[in-house]
VOLUM-493009 format. One record per atom (N, C-alpha, C, O): residue number from 1; residue in one letter; y, x negated, z negated. Coordinates in pm, 1 decimal, m for minus. Layout:
residues N
<nr->NUM&rest->A&y->Y&x->X&z->Z>
...
//
This chain:
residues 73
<nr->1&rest->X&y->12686.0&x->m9430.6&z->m9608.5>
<nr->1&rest->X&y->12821.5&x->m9432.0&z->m9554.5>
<nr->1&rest->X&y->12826.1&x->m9334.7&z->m9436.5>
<nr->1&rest->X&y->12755.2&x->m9348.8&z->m9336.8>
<nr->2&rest->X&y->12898.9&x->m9252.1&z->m9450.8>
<nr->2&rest->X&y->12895.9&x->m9120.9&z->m9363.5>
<nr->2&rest->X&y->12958.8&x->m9157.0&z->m9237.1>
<nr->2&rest->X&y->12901.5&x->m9113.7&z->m9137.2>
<nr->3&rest->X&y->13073.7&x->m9233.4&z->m9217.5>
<nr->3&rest->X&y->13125.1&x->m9337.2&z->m9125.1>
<nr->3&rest->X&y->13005.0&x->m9385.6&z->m9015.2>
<nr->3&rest->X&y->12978.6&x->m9333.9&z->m8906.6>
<nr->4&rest->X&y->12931.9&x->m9520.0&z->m9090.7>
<nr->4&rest->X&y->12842.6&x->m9570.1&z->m9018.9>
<nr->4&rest->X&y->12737.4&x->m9474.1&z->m8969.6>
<nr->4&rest->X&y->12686.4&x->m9501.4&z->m8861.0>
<nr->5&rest->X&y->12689.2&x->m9343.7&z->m9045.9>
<nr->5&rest->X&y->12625.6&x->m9290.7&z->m8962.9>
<nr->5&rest->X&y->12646.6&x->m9234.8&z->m8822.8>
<nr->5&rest->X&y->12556.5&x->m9216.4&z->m8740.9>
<nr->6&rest->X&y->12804.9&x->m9204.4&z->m8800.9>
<nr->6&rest->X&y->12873.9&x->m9077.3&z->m8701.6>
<nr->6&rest->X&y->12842.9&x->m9256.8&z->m8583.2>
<nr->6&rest->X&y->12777.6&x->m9278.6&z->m8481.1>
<nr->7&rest->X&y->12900.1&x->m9313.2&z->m8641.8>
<nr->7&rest->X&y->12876.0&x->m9450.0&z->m8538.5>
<nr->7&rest->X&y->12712.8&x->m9500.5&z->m8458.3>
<nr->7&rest->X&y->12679.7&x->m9557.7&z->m8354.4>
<nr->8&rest->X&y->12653.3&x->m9448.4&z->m8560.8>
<nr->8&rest->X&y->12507.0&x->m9518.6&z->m8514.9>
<nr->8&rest->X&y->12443.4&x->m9382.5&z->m8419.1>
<nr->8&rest->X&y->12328.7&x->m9371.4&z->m8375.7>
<nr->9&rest->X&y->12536.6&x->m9304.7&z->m8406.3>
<nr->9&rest->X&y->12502.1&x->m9128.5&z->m8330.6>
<nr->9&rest->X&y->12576.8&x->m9160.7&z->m8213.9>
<nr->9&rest->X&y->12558.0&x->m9088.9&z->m8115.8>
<nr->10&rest->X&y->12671.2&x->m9270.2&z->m8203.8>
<nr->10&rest->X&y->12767.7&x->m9251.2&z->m8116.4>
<nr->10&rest->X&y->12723.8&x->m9321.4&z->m7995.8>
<nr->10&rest->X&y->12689.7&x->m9437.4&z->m8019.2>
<nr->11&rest->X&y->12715.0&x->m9286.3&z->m7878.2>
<nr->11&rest->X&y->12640.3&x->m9304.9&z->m7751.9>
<nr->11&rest->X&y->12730.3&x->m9424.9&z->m7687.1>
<nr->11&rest->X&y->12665.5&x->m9516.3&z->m7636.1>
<nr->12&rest->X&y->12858.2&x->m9433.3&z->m7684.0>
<nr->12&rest->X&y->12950.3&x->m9446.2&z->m7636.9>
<nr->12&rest->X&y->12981.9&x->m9626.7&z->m7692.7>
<nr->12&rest->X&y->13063.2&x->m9696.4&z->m7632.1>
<nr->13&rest->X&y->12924.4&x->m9664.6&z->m7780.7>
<nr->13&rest->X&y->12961.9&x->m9774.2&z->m7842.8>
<nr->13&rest->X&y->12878.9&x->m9902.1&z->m7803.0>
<nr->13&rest->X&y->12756.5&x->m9899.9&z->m7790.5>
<nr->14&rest->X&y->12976.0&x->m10040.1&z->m7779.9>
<nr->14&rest->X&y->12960.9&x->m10091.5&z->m7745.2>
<nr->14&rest->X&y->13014.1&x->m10226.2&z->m7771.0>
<nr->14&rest->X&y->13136.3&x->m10229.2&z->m7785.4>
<nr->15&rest->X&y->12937.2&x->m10364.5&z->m7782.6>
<nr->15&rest->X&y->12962.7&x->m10448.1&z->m7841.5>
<nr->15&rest->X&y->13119.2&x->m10504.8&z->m7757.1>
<nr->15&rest->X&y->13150.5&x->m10483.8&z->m7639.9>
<nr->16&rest->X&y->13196.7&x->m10580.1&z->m7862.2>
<nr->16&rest->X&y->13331.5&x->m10622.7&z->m7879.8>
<nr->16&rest->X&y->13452.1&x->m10455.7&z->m7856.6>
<nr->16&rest->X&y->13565.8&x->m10463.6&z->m7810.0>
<nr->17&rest->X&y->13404.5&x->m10360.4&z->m7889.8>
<nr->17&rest->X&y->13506.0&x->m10251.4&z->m7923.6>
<nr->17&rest->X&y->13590.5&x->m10312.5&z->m7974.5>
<nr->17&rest->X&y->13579.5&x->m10420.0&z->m8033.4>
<nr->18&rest->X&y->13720.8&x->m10224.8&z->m7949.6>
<nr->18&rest->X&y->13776.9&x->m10229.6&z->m8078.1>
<nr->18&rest->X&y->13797.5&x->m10109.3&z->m8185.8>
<nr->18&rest->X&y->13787.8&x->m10002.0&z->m8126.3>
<nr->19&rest->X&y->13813.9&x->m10097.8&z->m8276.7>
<nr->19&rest->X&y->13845.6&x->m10046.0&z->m8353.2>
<nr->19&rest->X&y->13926.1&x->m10025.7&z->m8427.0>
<nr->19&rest->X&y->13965.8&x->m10138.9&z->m8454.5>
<nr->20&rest->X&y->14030.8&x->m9899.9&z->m8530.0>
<nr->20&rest->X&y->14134.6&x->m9915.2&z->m8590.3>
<nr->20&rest->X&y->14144.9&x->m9862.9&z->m8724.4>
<nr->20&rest->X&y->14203.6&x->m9755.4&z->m8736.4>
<nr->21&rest->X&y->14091.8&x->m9927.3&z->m8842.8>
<nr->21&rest->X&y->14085.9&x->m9850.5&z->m8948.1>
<nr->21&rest->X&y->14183.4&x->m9867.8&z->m8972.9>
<nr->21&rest->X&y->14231.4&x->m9979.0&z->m8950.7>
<nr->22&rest->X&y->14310.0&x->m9698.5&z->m9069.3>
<nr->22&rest->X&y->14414.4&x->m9684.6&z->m9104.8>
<nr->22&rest->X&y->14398.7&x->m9682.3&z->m9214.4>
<nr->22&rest->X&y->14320.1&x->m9588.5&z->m9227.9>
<nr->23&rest->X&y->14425.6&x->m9734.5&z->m9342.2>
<nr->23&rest->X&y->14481.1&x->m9713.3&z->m9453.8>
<nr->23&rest->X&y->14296.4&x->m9829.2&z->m9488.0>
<nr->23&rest->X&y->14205.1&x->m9772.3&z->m9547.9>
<nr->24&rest->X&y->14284.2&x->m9923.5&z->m9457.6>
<nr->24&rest->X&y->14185.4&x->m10018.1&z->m9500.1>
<nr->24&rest->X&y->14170.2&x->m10055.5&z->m9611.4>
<nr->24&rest->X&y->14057.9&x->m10100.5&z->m9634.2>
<nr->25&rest->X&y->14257.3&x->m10055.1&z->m9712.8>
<nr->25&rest->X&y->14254.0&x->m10099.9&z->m9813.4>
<nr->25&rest->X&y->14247.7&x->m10265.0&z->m9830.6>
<nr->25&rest->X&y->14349.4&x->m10330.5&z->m9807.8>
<nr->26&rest->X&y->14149.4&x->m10316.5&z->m9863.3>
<nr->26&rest->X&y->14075.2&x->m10442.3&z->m9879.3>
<nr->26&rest->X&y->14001.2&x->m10493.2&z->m9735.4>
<nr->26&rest->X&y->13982.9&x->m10609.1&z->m9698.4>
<nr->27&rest->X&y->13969.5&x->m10383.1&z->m9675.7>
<nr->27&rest->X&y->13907.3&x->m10461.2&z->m9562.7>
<nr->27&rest->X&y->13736.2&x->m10417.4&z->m9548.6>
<nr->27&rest->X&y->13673.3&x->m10433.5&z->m9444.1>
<nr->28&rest->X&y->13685.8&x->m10367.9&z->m9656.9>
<nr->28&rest->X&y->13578.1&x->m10420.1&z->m9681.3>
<nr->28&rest->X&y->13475.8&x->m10324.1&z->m9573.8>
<nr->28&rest->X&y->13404.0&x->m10370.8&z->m9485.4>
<nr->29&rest->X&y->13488.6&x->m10207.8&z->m9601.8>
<nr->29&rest->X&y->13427.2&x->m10104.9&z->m9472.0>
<nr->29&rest->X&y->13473.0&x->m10125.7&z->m9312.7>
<nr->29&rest->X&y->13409.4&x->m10072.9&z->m9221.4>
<nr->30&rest->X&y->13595.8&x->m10212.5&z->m9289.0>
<nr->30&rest->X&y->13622.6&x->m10239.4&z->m9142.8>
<nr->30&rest->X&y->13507.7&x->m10393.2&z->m9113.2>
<nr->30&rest->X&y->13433.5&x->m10410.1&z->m9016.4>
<nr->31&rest->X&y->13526.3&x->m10476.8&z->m9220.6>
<nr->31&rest->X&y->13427.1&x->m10567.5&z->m9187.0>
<nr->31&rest->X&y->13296.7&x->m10587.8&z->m9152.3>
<nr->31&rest->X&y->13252.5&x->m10670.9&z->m9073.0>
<nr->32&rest->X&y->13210.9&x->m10469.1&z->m9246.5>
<nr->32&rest->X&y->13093.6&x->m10436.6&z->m9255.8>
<nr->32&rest->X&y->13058.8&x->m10397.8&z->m9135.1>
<nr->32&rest->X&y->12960.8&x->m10440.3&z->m9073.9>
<nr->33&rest->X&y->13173.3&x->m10278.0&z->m9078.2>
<nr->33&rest->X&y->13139.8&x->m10247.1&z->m8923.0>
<nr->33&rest->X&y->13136.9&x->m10325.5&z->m8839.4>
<nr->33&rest->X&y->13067.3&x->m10313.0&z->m8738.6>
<nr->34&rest->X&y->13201.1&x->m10409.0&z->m8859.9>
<nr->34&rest->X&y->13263.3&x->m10498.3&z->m8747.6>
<nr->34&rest->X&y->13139.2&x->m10632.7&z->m8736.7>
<nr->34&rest->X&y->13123.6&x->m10699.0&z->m8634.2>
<nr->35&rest->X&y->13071.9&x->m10649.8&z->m8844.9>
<nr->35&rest->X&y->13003.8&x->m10730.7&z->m8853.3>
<nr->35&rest->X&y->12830.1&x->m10662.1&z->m8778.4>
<nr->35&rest->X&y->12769.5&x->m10736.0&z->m8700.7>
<nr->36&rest->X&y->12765.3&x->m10508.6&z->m8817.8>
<nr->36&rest->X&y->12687.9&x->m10467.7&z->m8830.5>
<nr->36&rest->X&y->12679.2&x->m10425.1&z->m8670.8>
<nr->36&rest->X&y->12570.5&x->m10430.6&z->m8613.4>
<nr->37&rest->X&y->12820.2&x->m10374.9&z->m8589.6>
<nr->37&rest->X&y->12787.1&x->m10341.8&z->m8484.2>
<nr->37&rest->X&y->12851.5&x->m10458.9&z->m8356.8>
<nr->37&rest->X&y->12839.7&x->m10440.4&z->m8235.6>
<nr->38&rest->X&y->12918.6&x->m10577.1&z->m8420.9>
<nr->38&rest->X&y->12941.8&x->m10724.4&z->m8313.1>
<nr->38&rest->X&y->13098.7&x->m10592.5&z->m8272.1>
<nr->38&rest->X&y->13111.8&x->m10545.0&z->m8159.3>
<nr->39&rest->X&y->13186.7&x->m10561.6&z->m8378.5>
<nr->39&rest->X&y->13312.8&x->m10496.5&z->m8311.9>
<nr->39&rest->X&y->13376.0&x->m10597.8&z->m8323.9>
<nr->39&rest->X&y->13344.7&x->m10700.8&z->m8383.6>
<nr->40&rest->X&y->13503.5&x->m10563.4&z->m8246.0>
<nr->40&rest->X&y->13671.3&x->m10625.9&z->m8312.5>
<nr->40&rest->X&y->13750.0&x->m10523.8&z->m8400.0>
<nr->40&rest->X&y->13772.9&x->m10419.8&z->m8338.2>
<nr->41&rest->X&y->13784.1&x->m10525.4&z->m8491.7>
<nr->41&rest->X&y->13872.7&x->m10479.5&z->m8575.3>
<nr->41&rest->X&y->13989.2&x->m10480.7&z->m8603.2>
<nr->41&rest->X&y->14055.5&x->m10579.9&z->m8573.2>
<nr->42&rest->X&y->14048.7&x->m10370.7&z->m8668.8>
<nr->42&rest->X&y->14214.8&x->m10422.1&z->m8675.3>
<nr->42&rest->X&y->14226.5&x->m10255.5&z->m8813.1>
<nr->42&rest->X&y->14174.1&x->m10144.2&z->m8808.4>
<nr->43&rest->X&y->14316.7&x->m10319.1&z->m8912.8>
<nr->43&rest->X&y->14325.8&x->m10292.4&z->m8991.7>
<nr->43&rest->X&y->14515.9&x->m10257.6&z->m9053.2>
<nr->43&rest->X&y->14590.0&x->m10355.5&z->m9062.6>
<nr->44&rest->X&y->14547.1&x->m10177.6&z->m9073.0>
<nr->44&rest->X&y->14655.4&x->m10105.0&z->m9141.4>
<nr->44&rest->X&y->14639.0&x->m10107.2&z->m9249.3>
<nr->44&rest->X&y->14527.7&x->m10065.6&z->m9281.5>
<nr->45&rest->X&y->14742.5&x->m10158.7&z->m9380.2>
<nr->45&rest->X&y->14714.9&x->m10117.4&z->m9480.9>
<nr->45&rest->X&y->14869.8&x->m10135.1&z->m9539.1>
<nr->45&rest->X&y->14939.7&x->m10230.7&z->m9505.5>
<nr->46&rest->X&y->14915.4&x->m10030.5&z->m9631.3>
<nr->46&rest->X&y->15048.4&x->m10038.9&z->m9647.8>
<nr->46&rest->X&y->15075.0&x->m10121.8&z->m9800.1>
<nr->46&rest->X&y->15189.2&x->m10163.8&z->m9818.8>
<nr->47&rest->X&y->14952.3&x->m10149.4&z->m9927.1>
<nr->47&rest->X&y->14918.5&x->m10229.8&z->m10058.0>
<nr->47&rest->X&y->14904.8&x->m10394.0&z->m10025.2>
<nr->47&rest->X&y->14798.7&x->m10446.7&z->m9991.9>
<nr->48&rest->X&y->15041.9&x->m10469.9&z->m10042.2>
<nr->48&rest->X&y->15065.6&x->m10633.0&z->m10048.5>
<nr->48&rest->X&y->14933.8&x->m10650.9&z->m10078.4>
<nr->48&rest->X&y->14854.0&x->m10695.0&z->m9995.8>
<nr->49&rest->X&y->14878.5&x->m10593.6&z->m10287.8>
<nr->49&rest->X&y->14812.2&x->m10653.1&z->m10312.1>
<nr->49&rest->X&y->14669.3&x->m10655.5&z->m10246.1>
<nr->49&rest->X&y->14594.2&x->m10753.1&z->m10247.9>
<nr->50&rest->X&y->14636.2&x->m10504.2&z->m10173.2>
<nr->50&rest->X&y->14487.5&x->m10485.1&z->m10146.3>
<nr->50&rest->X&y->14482.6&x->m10620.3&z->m10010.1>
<nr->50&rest->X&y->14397.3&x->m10709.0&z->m10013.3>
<nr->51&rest->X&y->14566.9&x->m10613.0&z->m9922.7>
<nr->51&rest->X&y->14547.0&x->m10749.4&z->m9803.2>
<nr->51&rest->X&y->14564.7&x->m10830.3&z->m9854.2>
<nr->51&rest->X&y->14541.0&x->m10914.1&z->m9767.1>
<nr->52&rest->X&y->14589.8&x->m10880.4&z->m9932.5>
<nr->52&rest->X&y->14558.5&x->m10989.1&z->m10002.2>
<nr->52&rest->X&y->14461.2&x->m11070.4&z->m10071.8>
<nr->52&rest->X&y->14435.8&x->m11190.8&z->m10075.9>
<nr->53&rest->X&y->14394.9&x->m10920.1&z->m10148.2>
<nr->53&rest->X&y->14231.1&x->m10980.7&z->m10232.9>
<nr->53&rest->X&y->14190.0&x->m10991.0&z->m10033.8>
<nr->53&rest->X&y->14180.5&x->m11088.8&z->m9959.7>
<nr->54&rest->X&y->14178.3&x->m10872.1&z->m10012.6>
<nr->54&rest->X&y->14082.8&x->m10853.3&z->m9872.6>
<nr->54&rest->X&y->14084.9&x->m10998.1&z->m9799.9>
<nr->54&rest->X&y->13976.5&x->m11049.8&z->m9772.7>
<nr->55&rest->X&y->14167.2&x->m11043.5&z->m9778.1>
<nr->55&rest->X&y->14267.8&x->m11205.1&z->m9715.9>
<nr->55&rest->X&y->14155.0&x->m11327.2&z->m9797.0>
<nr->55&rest->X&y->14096.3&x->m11414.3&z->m9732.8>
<nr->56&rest->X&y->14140.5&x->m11305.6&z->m9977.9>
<nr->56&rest->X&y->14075.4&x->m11376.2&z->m10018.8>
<nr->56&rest->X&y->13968.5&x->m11372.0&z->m10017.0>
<nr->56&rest->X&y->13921.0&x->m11485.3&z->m10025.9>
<nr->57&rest->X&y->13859.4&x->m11257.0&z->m10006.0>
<nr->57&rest->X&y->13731.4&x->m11256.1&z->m10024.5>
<nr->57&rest->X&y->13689.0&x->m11258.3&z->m9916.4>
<nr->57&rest->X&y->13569.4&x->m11229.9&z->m9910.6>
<nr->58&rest->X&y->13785.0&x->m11303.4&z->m9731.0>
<nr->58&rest->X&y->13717.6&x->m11300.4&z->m9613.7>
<nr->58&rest->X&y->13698.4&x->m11479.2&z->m9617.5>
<nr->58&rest->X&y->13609.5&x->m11549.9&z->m9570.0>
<nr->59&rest->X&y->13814.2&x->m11511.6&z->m9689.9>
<nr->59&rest->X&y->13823.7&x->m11706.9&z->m9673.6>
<nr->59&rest->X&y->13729.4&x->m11717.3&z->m9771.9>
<nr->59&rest->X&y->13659.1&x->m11814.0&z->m9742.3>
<nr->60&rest->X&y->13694.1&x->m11670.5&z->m9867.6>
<nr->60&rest->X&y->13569.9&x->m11712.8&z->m9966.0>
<nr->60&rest->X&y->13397.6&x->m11720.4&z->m9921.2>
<nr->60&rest->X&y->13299.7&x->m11788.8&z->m9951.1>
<nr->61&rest->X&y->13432.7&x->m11595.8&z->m9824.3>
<nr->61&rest->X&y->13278.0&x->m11565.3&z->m9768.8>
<nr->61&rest->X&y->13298.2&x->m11557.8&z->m9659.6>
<nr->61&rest->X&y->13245.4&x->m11469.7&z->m9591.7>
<nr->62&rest->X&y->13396.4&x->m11664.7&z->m9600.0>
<nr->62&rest->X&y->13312.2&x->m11665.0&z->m9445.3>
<nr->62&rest->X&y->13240.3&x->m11687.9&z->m9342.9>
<nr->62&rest->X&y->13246.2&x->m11673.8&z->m9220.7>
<nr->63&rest->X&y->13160.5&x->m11732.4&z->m9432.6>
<nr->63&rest->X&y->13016.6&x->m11752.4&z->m9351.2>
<nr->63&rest->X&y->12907.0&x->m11689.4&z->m9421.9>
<nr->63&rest->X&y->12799.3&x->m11711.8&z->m9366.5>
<nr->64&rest->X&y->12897.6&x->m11605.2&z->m9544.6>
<nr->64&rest->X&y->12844.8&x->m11565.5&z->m9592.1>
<nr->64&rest->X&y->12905.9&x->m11381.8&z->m9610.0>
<nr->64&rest->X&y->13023.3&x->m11349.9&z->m9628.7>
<nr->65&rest->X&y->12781.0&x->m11280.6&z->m9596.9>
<nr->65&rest->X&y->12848.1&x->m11108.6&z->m9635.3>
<nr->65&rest->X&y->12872.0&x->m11074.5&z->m9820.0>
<nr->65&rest->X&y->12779.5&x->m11069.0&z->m9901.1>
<nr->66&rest->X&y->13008.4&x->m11056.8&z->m9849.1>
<nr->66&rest->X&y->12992.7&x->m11055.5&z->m10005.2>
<nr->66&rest->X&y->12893.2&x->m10891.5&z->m10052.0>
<nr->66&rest->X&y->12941.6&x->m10778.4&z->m10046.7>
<nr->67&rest->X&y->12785.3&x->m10917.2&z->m10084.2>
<nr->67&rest->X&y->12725.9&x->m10819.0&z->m10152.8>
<nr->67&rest->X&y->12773.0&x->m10768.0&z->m10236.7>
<nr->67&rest->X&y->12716.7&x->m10663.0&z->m10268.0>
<nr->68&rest->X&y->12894.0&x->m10806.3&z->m10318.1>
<nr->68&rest->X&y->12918.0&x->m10771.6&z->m10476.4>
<nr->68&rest->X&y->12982.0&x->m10601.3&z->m10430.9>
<nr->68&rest->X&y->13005.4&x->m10557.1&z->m10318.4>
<nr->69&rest->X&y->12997.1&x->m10532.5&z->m10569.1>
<nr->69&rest->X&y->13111.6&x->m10409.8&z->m10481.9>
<nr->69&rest->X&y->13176.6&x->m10437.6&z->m10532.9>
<nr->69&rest->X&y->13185.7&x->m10493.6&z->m10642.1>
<nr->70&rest->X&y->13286.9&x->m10376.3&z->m10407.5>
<nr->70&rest->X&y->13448.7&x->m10413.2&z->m10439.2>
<nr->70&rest->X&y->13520.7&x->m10325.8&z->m10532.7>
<nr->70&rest->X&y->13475.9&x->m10218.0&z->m10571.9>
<nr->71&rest->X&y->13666.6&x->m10390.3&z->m10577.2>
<nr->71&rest->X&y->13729.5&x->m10347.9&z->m10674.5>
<nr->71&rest->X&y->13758.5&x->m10184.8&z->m10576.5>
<nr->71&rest->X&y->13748.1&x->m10163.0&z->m10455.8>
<nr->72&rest->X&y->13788.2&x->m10115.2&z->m10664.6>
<nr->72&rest->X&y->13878.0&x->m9950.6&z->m10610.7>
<nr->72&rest->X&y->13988.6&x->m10015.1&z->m10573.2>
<nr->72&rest->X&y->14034.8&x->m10118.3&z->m10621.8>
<nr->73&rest->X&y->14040.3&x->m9933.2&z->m10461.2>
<nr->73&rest->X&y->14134.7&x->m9957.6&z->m10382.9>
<nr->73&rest->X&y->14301.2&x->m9874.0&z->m10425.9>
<nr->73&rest->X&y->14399.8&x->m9892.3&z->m10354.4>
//
């Protein structure tokens, strides 16, 4: 993930950031970050249906990281 790399370079970062992914889709790359580096997140997405699965697969696994890959966005 070309993302997480520019992040793990980034000097500047620091636990409870926040962050703003635009066009999130599902969620699934804002979570991962958010989980991997202790961020806060916040997410844009303009697809009912994509916040919605995203909505379901955070109440399904939340206490657990879903390994599966996600549907295309």
């Amino acid at each position: 993930m070309l993302f997480d790399e520019f992040l793990q370079n980034y000097q500047g970062l620091q636990k409870n950031m926040r962050i703003l992914e635009v066009g999130c889709c599902y969620g699934y790359n804002l979570t991962y970050l958010c989980e991997k580096y202790d961020l806060e997140g916040y997410g844009i997405e303009p697809s009912k249906e994509a916040v919605d699965y995203g909505n379901d697969v955070i109440k399904k696994d939340k206490n657990k990281r879903n390994t599966t890959a996600p549907p295309p966005c």
